[in-house]
C-alpha angles and dihedrals in degrees: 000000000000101000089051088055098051102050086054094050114112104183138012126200131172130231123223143144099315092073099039111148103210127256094040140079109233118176117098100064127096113215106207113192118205122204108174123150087344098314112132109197144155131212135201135189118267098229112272095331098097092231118116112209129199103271084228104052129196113252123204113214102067100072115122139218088358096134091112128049090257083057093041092060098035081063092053098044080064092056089047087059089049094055090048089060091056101270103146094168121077122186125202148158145193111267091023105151106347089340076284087110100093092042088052087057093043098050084051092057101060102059081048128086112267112259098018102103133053111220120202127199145176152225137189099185116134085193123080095217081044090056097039083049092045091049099045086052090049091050080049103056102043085046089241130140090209142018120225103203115027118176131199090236133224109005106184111165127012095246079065089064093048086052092053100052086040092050090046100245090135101041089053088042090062097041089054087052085048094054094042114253083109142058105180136355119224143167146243124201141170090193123132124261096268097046093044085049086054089052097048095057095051079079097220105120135060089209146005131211110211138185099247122138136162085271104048099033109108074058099060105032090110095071091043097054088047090045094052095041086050092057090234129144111263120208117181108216104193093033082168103033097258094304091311085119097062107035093052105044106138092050084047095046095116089069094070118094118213096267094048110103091198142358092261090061090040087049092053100035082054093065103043090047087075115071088204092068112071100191156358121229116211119174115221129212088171151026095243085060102053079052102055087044093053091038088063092072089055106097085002111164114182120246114257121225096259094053087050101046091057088053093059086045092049097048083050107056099024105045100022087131085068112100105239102197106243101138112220084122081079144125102051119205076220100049087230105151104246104189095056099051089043097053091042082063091057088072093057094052091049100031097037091216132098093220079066090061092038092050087044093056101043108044101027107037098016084231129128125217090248095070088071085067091077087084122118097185093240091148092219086128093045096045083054096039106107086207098054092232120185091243101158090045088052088045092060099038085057096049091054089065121091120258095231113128132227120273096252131332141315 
């Protein structure tokens, strides 16, 4: 795939400090643009892997009305067209959109050219012969005989870490590597900065995909300075805070440079303004919006440090009743899952209406509203939250919702 790239690359330029982004350290990343037959694409390293990815990725959970074959290849005709824009990089997991997502990729690949996209799946398994089950279905289904990028999915907590490696998820990960099916095992983790930073110096992983947007940075920095001083690839899930960007422009609007025609554009740019970051993962449900994420690269002019300071000051002075995740709320006597609810209730803050809790819950975090009223108001997470949050208060309120779910998905 290298080789291909680099006989369609047109021009090569180097950053270095002049377009450092504080509070991170940028030097050490090459930014290759692409113009080839009107695509207009960059490319960044993924860490030490020797692979360059698309800087705006392909995500696999936001295809709609895909529960019959028609469906099925409505959704990869949207990742053609991805790939057609100069997106070379292609995430997925089991149970995506009706557990369709990996035979939509799959179903894409194979109207594509062989090699010239890098898949990524995913597995939650605790148990080394779950995960090797899990993997083989996944090679299965996209119709691979490898995946290039396999993460050890949905690391919450740190004891979740501990129970993969005791289960024997790891171990299975890195035999399979080993073997072949896999080229290089990665994470993905909606831990806070401190606990990913802990991650990250264990020294298992080539790369890492994290929850980090224009609105929740100055919460995350942490990971992405570890990331980056450990040399590993960097892809940002919720480049748009779960939708929270868009629908709330106006609100977000600080967020835009001069040069940034909407928040959308601002939010992207944001990201690939920082070398450390490789790439942005947007999950796409149309055509029209593949187009809008790759036309933000076109003009793109990186954030200077300035610009990027009075945002953090502006986030947190201005939106310091947001949860930002961090997770000292944790653990509950009740087991009740603190941060998701809480960020659930973020949505209501920002969207005004319930249905924006109860999406957020279902098809982001697979939890119904029910599951709050576990609470037995014994104040152990407010008295830990370093924002003083009303927890207990939010918890109720979301209990008191009705469990329905949305008609179909975010």
């Amino acid at each position: 795939m290298e080789n291909s790239m680099a006989a369609h690359t047109r021009e090569f330029f180097s950053w270095g400090k002049a377009s450092t982004v504080a509070p991170l350290p940028f030097e050490r990343q090459t930014l290759i643009v692409v113009k080839l037959k009107g695509v207009f694409m960059l490319y960044r390293p993924y860490g030490k892997t020797g692979k360059r990815i698309s800087v705006i990725s392909a995500g696999g959970m936001r295809f709609r009305d895909c529960a019959d074959s028609a469906g099925i290849e409505r959704a990869a005709q949207i990742l053609v067209h991805a790939y057609r824009k100069g997106i070379n990089y292609f995430d997925t997991a089991p149970y995506y959109c009706g557990d369709r997502s990996e035979e939509i990729v799959g179903t894409a690949l194979k109207e594509l050219p062989p090699n010239q996209v890098y898949v990524s799946t995913k597995c939650t398994a605790a148990s080394g012969a779950d995960l090797r089950r899990s993997l083989e279905k996944s090679l299965q289904r996209l119709g691979l005989d490898r995946i290039h990028f396999f993460h050890i999915w949905c690391l919450i907590r740190p004891e979740e870490w501990a129970e993969r490696t005791a289960g024997g998820a790891i171990e299975a990960a890195f035999r399979a590597k080993e073997e072949g099916l896999i080229e290089h095992v990665v994470a993905s983790t909606h831990m806070n900065g401190d606990d990913t930073a802990q991650l990250i110096e264990k020294g298992v992983f080539e790369g890492l995909t994290i929850g980090y947007n224009a609105i929740n940075f100055p919460f995350r920095q942490k990971a992405v300075e570890a990331a980056e001083k450990a040399g590993l690839g960097l892809v940002i899930m919720n480049p748009l805070a779960g939708g929270l960007i868009p629908q709330n422009g106006r609100r977000f609007d600080f967020i835009r440079s001069p040069h940034d025609p909407d928040v959308v554009t601002a939010a992207l740019r944001f990201l690939v303004s920082q070398s450390a970051i490789t790439s942005a993962l947007v999950g796409f449900s149309c055509e029209e919006e593949v187009d809008h994420a790759v036309d933000a690269l076109t003009g793109f002019e990186p954030y200077d440090a300035a610009f990027i300071e009075r945002m953090k000051k502006r986030i947190e002075s201005h939106f310091d009743q947001l949860c930002t995740g961090c997770g000292y709320c944790l653990p509950c006597p009740q087991n009740i899952p603190i941060p998701k609810y809480m960020d659930s209730y973020n949505h209501l803050i920002l969207d005004g209406r319930d249905q924006a809790v109860l999406d957020r819950l279902k098809w982001h975090w697979d939890l119904g509203a029910s599951g709050s009223s576990d609470c037995v108001a014994c104040g152990q997470c407010e008295t830990a939250c370093t924002q003083h949050l009303p927890i207990v208060q939010r918890l109720q309120r979301i209990a008191a919702l009705p469990d329905a779910p949305a008609p179909e998905e975010p």
